[in-house]
DRENVOKOL-849001 format. One line per field, with one value per residue (C-alpha): residue number from 1; residue in three letters; chain; x, y, z. Coordinates in steps of 0.001 Angstrom, whole numbers, plus 500000, padded with zeros to 6 digits. Layout:
REM DRENVOKOL-849001
num NUM	...
residuo Ala	...
cadena A	...
c1 X	...
c2 Y	...
c3 Z	...
END
This chain:
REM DRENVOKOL-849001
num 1	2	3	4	5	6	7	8	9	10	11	12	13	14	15	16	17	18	19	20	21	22	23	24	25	26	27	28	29	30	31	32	33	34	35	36	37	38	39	40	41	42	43	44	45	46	47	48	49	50	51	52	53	54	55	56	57	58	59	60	61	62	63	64	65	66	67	68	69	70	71	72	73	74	75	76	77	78	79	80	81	82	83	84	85	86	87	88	89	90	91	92	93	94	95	96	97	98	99	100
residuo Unk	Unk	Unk	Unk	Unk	Unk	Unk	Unk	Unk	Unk	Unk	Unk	Unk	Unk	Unk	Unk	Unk	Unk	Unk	Unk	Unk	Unk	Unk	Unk	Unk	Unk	Unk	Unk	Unk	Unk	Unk	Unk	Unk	Unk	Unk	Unk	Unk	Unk	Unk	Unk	Unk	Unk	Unk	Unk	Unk	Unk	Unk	Unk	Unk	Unk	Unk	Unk	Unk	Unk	Unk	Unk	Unk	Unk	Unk	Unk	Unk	Unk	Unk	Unk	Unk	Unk	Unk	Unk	Unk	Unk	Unk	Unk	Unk	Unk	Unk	Unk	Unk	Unk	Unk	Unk	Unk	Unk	Unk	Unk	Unk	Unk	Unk	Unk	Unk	Unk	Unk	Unk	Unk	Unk	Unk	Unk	Unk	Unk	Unk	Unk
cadena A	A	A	A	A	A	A	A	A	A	A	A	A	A	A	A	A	A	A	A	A	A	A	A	A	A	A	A	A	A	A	A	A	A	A	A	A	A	A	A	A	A	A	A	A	A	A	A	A	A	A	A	A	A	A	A	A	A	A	A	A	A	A	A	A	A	A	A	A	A	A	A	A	A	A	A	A	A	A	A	A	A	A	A	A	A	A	A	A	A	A	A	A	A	A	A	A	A	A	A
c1 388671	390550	394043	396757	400228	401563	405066	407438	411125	413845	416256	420182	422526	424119	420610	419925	416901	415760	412447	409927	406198	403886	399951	397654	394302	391694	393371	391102	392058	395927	395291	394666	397693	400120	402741	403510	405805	407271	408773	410956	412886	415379	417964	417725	419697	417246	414284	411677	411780	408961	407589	405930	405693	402763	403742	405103	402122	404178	406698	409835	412554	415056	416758	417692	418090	414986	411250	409338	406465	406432	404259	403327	401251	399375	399336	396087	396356	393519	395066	393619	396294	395493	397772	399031	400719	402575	404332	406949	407415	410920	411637	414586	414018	413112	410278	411537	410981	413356	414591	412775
c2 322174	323416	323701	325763	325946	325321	326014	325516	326680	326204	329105	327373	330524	333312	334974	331011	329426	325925	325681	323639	324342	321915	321391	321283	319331	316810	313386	312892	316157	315495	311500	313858	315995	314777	317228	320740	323196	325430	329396	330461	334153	333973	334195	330664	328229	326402	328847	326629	322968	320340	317881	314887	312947	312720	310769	314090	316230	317508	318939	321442	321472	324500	326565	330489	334172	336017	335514	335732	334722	331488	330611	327050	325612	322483	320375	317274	314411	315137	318239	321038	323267	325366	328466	328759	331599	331555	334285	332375	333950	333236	334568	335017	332500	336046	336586	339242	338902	337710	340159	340338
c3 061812	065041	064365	066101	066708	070145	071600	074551	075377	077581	078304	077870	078857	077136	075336	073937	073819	072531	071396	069445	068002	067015	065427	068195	067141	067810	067207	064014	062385	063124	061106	057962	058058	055562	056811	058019	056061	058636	057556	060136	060083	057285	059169	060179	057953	056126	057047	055383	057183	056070	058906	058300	061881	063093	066009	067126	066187	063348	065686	065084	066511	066841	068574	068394	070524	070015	069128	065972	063986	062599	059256	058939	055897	056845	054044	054253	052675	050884	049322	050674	052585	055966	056480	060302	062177	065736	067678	069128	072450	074819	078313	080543	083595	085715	082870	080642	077618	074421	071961	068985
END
């Protein structure tokens, strides 16, 4: 099984960023995903968001000031559950880095 999480970002203004992750895999693998449980910082409203599109590659949606890690529990639909980390990692259109 090769699963990962993958991200991108967009810098809005005033130390803002939108941002999404997503499962990167095979096609195959990503037809036996039932759905992703995402754990965000807990400062997030809702910190734990379930996704179950796979049209989308189980993507998340958010938005936020500063980077984290990001826990994400693939769940199959055969059962079996695959634990995930990301680093979600934001920069300044110059390429500083986000506050963490």
């Amino acid at each position: 099984m090769m699963l990962m999480l993958s991200q991108d970002y967009e810098y809005k203004r005033n130390d803002w960023w939108e941002w999404s992750v997503w499962v990167d895999a095979p096609e195959q693998e990503l037809d036996q995903i039932e759905y992703v449980e995402y754990t965000l910082h807990p400062t997030f409203p809702r910190p734990v968001r379930q996704i179950s599109d796979r049209a989308t590659k189980f993507r998340l949606q958010s938005a936020g000031w500063g980077q984290f890690e990001i826990f994400a529990k693939v769940v199959h639909k055969n059962g079996e559950e695959t634990p995930l980390e990301h680093f979600l990692e934001l920069s300044y259109p110059d390429g500083e880095a986000a506050p963490t």
